[in-house]
N, C-alpha and C positions, 0 to 999 in steps of 0.2 A: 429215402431216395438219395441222390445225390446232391451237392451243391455246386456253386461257381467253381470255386476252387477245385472242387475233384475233377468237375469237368473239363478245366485248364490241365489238369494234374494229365487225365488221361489223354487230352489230346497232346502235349508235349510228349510221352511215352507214346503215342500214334506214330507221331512224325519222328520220331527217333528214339526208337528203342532200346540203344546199346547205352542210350545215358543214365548217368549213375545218382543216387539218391542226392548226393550232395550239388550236383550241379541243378538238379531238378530246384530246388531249395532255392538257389540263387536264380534262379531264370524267375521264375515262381513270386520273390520276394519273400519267402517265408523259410519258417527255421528247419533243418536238416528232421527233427523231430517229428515236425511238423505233417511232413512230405511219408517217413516212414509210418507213423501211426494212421494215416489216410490210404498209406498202400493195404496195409495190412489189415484193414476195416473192408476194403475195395473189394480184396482178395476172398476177404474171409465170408464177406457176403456173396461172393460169385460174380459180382460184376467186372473185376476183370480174373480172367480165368485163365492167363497164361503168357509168358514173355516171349513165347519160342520163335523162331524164323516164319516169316509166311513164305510156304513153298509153290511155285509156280508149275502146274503139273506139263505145261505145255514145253517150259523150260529142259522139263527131265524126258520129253520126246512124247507126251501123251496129249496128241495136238488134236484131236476131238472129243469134246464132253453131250454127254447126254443125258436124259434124263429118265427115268424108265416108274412108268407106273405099276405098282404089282398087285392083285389081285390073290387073298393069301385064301389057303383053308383054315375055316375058324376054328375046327378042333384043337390045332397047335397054340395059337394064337402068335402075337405079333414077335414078343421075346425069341422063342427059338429059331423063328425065324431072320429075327435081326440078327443074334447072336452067326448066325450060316455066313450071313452075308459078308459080317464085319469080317471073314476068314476070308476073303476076295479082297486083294490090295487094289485092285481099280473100282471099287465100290466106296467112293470117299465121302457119302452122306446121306443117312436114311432117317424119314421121316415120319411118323404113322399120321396117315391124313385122313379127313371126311372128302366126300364124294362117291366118283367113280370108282374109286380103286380103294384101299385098303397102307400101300406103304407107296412114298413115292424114295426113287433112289439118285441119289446124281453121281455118273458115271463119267470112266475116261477110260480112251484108249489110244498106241498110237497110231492109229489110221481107225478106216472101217471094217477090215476084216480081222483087226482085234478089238474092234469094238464087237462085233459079232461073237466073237470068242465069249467076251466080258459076258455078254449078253447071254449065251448058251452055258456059262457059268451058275446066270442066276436063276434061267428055267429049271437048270438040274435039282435047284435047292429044295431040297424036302420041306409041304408047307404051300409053296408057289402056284400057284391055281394057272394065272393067266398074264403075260404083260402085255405092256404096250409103251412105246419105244417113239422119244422125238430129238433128235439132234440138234445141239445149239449153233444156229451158226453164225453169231459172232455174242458178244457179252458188253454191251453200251454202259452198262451201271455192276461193276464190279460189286463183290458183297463189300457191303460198309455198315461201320455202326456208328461213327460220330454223331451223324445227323442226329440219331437216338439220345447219343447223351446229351445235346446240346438243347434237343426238346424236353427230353427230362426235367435240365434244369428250369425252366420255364412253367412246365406243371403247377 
């Protein structure tokens, strides 16, 4: 698991990303070494999985997100038909669920007649049985993981 320290480690790289190992160390109270062999333990275990920009899809003009239940044929199963999807650049996360459905997708478009598009996108996908389709209309609890780490530590 993790401890105090990783989970200070990560929330400082949360709240500011672009800082560098050395200032981490000193905000931190601990040695520059310190800081690097806890990233590279972090990393290497998967818990944290990436520096990159978080991009705001709404920002780049795709100002409704959805969410689309899919219903697949089992013959293919789930792979080839993720793999279809993931070729659809407004198709930005799929799931394989229990329930009703089979995969759930969460989509964006910019309006609703490219969300319909997006959507006619993913019926064509070889595989797809059946969806079913609900529009977010607004987002109170962006995705987050702190909370996670900070309960981790606690475990």
């Amino acid at each position: 698991m993790i401890d105090e320290l990783d989970a200070r480690l990560i929330a400082l790289l949360a709240d500011e990303p672009r800082i560098g190992v050395l200032e981490c160390s000193r905000r931190l109270s601990v040695a520059r070494g310190t800081v690097q062999a806890r990233l590279d333990r972090l990393q290497q275990r998967g818990v944290i999985r990436g520096f990159g920009p978080e991009v705001d899809p709404a920002a780049l003009g795709y100002q409704v997100t959805a969410f689309v239940t899919l219903e697949i044929r089992q013959a293919g199963g789930h792979d080839s038909v993720a793999a279809r999807l993931a070729a659809i650049p407004e198709v930005i996360e799929v799931h394989t669920i229990t329930g009703g459905g089979d995969m759930l997708c969460r989509i964006v478009g910019r309006g609703n007649q490219d969300l319909q598009r997006v959507i006619d996108l993913i019926v064509d996908v070889e595989g797809v049985h059946r969806t079913s389709t609900v529009i977010a209309l607004a987002t109170p609890v962006h995705q987050r993981t702190l909370p996670l780490v900070h309960a981790a530590v606690r475990q």
